[in-house]
C-alpha positions as a printed Julia matrix, in Angstrom:
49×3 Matrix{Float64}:
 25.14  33.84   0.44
 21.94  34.0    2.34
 21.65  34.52   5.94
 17.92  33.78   6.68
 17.44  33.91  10.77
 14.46  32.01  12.29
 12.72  33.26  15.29
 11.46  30.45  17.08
  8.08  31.4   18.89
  7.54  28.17  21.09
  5.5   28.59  24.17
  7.29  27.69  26.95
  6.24  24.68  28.93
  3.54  24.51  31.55
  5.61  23.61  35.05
  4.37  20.75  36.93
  2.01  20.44  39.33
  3.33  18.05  41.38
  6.94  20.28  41.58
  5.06  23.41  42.58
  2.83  21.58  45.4
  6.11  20.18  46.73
  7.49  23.36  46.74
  4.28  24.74  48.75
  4.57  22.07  51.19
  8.53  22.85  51.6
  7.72  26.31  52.32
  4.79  25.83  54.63
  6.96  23.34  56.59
  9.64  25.98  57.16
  7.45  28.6   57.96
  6.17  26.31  60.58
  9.49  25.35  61.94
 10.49  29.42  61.94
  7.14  29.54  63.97
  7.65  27.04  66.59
 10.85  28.3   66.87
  9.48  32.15  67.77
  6.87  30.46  70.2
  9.28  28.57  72.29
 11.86  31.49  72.48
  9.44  33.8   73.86
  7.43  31.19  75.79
 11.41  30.43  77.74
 11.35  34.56  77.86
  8.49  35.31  79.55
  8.95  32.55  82.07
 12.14  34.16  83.13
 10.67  37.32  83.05
């Protein structure tokens, strides 16, 4: 018997575009909201300080 293996050399696919933009805008958005966040606790800290 013959064992012949077969390497496959298939380029993987290209990702969407529309998947990484959405991911972008998911990141952006909680960067944003981690932000905000920052401003207002120090904006509540230095008007008690």
């Amino acid at each position: 018997m013959e064992t012949t293996k077969t390497l496959k050399t298939e380029k993987p696919e290209k990702y969407d575009e529309k998947s990484l933009k959405g991911t972008i805008v998911s990141v952006g958005f909680v960067a944003a909201v981690i932000v905000v966040m920052w401003v207002a606790v120090f904006w509540i800290y230095m008007e008690r300080v």
